[in-house]
C-alpha positions as CSV (number, residue, x, y, z in Angstrom):
1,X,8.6,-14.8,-2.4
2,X,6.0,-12.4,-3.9
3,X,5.6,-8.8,-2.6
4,X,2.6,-6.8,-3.7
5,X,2.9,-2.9,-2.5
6,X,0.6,-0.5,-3.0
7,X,-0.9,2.8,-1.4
8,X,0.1,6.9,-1.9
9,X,3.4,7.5,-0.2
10,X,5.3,6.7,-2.9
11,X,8.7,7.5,-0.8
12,X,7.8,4.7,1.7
13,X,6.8,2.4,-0.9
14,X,10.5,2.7,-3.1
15,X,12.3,2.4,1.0
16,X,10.8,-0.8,0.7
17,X,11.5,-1.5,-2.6
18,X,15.2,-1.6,-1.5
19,X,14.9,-2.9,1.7
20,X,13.0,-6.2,-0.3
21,X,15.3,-6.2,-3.2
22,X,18.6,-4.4,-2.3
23,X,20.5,-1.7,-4.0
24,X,20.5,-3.7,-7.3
25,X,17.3,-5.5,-8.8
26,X,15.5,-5.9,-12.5
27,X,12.7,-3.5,-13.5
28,X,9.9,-4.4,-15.6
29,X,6.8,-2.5,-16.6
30,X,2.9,-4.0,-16.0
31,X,2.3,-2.5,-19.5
32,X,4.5,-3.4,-21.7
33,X,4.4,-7.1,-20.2
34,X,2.9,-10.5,-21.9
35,X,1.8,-13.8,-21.0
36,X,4.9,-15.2,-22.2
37,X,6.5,-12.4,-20.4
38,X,5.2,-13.4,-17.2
39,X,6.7,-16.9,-17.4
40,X,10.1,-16.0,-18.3
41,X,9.9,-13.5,-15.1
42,X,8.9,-15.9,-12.8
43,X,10.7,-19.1,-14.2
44,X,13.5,-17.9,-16.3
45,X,16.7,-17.7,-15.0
46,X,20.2,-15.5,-16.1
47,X,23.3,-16.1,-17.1
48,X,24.9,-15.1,-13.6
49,X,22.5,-16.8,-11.6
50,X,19.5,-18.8,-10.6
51,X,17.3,-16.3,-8.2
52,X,16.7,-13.2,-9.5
53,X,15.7,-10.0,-7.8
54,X,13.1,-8.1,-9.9
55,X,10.2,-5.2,-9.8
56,X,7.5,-5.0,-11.1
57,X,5.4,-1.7,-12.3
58,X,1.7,-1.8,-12.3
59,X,-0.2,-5.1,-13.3
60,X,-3.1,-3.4,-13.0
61,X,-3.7,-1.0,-15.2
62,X,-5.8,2.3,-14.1
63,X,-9.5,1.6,-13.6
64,X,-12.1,2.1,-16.3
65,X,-14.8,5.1,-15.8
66,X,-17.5,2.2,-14.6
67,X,-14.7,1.0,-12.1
68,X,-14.4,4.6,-10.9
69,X,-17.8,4.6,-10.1
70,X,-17.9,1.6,-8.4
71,X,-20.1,-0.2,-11.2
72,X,-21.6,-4.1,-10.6
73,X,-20.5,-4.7,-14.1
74,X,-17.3,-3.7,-13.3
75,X,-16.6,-5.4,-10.7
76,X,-18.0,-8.9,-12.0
77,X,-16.5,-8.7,-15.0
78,X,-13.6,-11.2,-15.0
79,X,-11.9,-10.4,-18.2
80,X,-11.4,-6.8,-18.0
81,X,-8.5,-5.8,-20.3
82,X,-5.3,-5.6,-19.2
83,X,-2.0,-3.7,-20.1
84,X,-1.3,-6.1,-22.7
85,X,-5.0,-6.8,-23.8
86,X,-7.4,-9.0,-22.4
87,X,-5.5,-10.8,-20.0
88,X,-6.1,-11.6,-16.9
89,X,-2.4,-11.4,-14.9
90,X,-2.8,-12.4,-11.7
91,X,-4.8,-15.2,-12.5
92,X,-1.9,-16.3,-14.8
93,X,0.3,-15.4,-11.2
94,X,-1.6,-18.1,-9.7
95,X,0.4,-20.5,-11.4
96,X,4.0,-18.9,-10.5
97,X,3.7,-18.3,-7.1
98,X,6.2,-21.1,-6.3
99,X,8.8,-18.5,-8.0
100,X,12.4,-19.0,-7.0
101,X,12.7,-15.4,-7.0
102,X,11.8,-12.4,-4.7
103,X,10.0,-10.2,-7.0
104,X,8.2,-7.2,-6.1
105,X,4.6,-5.9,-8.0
106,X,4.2,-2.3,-7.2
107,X,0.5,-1.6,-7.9
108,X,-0.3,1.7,-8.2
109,X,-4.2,0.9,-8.6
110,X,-5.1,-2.5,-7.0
111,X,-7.1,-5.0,-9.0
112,X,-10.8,-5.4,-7.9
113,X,-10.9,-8.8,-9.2
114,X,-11.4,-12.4,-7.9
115,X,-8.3,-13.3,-9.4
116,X,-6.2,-10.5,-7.0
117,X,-8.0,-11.6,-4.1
118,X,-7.4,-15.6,-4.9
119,X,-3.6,-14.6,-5.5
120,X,-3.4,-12.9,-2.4
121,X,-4.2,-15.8,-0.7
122,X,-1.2,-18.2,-1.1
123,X,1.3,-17.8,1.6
124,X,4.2,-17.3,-0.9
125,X,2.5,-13.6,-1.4
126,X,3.0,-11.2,0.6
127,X,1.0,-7.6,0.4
128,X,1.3,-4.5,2.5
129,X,0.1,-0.5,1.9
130,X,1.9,2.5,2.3
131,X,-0.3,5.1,2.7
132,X,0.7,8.5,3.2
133,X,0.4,10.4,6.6
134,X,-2.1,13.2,6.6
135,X,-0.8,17.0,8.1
136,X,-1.9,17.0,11.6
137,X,-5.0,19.6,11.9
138,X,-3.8,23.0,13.3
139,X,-7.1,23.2,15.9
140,X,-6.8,19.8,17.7
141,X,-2.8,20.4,18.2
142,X,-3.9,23.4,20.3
143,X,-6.7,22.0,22.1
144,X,-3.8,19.4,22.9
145,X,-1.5,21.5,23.8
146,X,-4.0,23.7,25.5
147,X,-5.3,20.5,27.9
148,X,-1.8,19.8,28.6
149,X,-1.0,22.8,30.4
150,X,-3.7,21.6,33.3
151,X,-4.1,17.7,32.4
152,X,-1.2,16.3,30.9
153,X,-2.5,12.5,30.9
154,X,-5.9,14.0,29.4
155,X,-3.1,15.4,26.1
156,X,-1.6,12.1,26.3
157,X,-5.0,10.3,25.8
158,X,-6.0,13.1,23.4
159,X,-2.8,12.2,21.1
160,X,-3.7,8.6,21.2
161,X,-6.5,9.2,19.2
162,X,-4.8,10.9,16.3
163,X,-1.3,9.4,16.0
164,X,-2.1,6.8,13.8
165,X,-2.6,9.2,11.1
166,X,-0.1,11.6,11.5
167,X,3.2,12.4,11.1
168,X,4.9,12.9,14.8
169,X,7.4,15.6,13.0
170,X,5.0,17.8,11.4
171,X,2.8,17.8,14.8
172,X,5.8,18.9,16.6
173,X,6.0,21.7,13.8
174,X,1.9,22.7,15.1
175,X,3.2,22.7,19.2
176,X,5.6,25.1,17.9
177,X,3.6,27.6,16.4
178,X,0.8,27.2,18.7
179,X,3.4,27.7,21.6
180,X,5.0,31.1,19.9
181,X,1.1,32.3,19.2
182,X,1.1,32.0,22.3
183,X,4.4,33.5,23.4
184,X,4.8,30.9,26.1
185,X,8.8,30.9,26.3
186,X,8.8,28.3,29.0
187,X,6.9,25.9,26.8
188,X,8.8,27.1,24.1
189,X,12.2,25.7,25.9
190,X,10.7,22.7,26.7
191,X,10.1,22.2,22.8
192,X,13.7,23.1,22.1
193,X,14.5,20.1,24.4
194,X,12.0,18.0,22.7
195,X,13.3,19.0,19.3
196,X,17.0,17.8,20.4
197,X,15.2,14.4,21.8
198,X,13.9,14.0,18.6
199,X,16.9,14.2,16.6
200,X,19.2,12.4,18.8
201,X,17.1,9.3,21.4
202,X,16.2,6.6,19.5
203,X,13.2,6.6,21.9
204,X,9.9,6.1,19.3
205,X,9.0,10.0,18.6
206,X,5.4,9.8,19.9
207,X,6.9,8.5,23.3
208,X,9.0,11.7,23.3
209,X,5.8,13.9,22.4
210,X,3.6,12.1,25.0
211,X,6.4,12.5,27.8
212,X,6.7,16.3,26.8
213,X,2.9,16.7,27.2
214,X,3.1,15.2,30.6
215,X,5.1,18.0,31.8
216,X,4.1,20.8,30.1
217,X,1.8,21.6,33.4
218,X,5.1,22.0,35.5
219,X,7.4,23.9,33.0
């Protein structure tokens, strides 16, 4: 099997790195790789044994200015060069996707071209992005916070919105300040509890906010 892993939480990305490959795996950089390269990779084998566990650094290499800018030319050109010159890799990776080893391409900057998007394609390829989670925005934590104290399922809704793209730990970090602005020490004690939930339930922690925000209004 074939993973490709890309987006900007880098720390996520090598979890899964290990999780794919283990503690102990072969690393290989996009830019210092060949066709010839490739083959051995996908095909060859070791001494100690016939699957191999292997990562693989950037295939694509960063874009060109006119790639940057989102050029037609760019993006129709089929031959752009490569880390090793003018190579197209993954349509080279067409032809080893039947690989008898799990190998991992972690693409820092994913290819624009028709060969990615054909490679993608074959069920022995796997893909998935890691993005990182943006810092909750001070203002709608205490408009949250500020609803719950009269509406708690109005929060809950609110929060619903957002928690796709944020980190449940650091908006736990904005109730807290908003709630010692505020100098409320009764919500104050019901974050305490929270905190402990956190740290301890295995209860998913946006459940644990949600329930919190439910009875903020009775604290």
């Amino acid at each position: 099997m074939i993973y490709v892993l890309s987006g900007s939480d880098r720390v996520k990305i090598g979890e899964a790195v290990v999780k794919i490959l283990g503690a102990s795996y072969e690393v290989f950089e996009g830019s210092e790789l060949n066709v010839q390269d490739l083959m051995n990779i996908f095909r060859g084998t070791t001494l100690f044994s016939k699957e191999r566990k292997i990562l693989i650094k950037d295939l694509t290499p960063a874009p060109s200015k006119k790639e940057a800018e989102g050029s037609s030319e760019a993006d129709s050109a089929e031959n752009v060069s490569a880390p090793g010159g003018d190579v197209d890799y993954y349509a080279e990776l067409l032809e080893y996707v039947d690989t008898p080893h799990t190998v991992v391409i972690w693409e820092t900057n994913l290819s624009r071209k028709k060969s990615y998007k054909d490679f993608i394609k074959s069920p022995k390829v796997q893909t998935k992005k890691y993005d990182a989670m943006r810092p909750a925005d001070a203002g709608v934590v205490f408009e949250i916070l500020d609803t719950a104290r009269f509406d708690g399922p109005a929060a809950v809704r609110m929060v619903e919105k957002i928690k796709k793209d944020n980190d449940p730990y650091m908006f736990f970090g904005l109730l807290v300040s908003q709630a010692l602005k505020k100098g409320d020490r009764r919500v104050l004690k019901g974050l305490s509890d929270l905190d402990m939930q956190m740290k301890t339930s295995t209860i998913e922690p946006w459940a644990l906010i949600s329930s919190f925000l439910l009875q903020v209004s009775s604290l």
